[in-house]
C-alpha positions as YAML, in Angstrom:
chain: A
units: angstrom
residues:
- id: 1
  name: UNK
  ca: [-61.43, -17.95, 9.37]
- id: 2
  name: UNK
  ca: [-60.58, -17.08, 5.39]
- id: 3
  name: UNK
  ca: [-58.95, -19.29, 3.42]
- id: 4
  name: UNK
  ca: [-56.21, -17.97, 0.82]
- id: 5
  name: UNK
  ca: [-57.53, -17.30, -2.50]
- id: 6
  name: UNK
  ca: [-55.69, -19.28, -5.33]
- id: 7
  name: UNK
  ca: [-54.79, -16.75, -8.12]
- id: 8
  name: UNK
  ca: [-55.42, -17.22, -11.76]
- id: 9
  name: UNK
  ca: [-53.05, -18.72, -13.77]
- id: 10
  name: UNK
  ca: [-50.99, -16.37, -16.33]
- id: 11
  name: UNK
  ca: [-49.75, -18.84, -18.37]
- id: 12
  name: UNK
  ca: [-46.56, -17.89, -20.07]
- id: 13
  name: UNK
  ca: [-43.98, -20.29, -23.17]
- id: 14
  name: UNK
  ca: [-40.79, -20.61, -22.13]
- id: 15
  name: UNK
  ca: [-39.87, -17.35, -23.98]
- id: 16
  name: UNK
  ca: [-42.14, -15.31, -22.78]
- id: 17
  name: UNK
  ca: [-41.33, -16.54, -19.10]
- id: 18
  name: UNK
  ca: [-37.72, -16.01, -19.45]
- id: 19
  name: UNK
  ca: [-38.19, -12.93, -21.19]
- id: 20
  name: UNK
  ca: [-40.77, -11.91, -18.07]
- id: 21
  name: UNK
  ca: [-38.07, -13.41, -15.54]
- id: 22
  name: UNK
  ca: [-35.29, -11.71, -17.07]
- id: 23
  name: UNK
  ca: [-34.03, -15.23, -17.27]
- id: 24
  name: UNK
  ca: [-32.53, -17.23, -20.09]
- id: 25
  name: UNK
  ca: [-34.72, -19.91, -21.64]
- id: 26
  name: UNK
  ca: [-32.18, -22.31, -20.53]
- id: 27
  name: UNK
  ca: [-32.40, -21.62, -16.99]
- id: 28
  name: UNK
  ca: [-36.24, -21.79, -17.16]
- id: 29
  name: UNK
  ca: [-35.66, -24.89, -18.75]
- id: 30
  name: UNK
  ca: [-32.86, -26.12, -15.95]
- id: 31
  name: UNK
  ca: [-35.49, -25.23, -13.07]
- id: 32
  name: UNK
  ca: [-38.57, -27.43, -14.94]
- id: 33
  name: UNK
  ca: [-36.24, -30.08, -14.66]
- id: 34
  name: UNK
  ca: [-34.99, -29.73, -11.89]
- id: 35
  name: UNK
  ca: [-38.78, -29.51, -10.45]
- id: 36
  name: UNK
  ca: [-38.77, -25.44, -8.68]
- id: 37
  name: UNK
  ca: [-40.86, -24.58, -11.75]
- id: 38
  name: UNK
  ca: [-43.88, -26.52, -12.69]
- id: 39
  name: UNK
  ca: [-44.52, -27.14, -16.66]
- id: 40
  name: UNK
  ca: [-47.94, -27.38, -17.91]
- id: 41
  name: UNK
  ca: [-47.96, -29.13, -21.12]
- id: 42
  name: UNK
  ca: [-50.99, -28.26, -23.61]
- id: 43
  name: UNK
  ca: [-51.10, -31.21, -26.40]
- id: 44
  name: UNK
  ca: [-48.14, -33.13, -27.31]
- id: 45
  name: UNK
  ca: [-45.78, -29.44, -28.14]
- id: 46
  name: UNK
  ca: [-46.90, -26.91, -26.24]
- id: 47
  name: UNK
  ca: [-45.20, -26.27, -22.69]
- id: 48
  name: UNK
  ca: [-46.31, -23.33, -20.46]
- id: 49
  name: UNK
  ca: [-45.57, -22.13, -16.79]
- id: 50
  name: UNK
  ca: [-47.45, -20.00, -14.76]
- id: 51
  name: UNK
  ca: [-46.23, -16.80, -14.03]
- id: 52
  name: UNK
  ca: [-47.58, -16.75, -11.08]
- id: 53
  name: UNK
  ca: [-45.27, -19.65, -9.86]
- id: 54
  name: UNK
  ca: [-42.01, -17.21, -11.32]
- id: 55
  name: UNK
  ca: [-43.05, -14.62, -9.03]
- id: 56
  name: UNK
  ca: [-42.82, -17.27, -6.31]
- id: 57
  name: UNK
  ca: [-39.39, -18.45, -7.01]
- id: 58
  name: UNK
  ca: [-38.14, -14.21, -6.14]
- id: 59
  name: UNK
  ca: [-37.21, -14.50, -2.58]
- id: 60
  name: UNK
  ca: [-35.47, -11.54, -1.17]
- id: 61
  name: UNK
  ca: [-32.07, -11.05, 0.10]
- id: 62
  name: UNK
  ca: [-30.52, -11.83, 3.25]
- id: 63
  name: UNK
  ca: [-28.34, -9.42, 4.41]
- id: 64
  name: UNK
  ca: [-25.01, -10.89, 5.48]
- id: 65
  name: UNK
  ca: [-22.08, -9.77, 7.58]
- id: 66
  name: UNK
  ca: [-19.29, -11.18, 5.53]
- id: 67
  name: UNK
  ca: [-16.64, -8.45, 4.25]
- id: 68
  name: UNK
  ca: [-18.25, -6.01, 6.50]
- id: 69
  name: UNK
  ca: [-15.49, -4.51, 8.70]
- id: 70
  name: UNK
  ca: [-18.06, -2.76, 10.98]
- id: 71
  name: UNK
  ca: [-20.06, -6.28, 11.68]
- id: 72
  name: UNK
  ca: [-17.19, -7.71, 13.79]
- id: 73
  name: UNK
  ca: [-18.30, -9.51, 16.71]
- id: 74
  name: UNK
  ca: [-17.17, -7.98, 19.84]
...
């Protein structure tokens, strides 16, 4: 049996993660504190996410039946 490889970090500011996320810096700033993004803090300034974690936050779409006049149940 394998065990999942952990992937290297790509650490990212704030900027450069919203920029990366098509986010605002706000909102990457709203999910660190709200704890669905991890910051990484490097000395007593610097904050920095992994990119890595971003790409975890995507989930894709559900598709969904409401407005859909051909979904009706029968």
């Amino acid at each position: 049996m394998t065990t999942p490889t952990k992937r290297e970090p790509r650490w990212a500011t704030v900027a450069e993660a919203a920029a990366y996320s098509r986010l605002s810096k706000r909102t990457i700033w709203r999910y660190i504190a709200d704890e669905r993004l991890t910051g990484y803090r490097f000395g007593r300034r610097l904050l920095q996410v992994d990119l890595n974690d971003i790409d975890n936050l995507r989930q894709p779409r559900q598709p969904t039946t409401a407005g859909n006049p051909d979904a009706r149940a029968s």
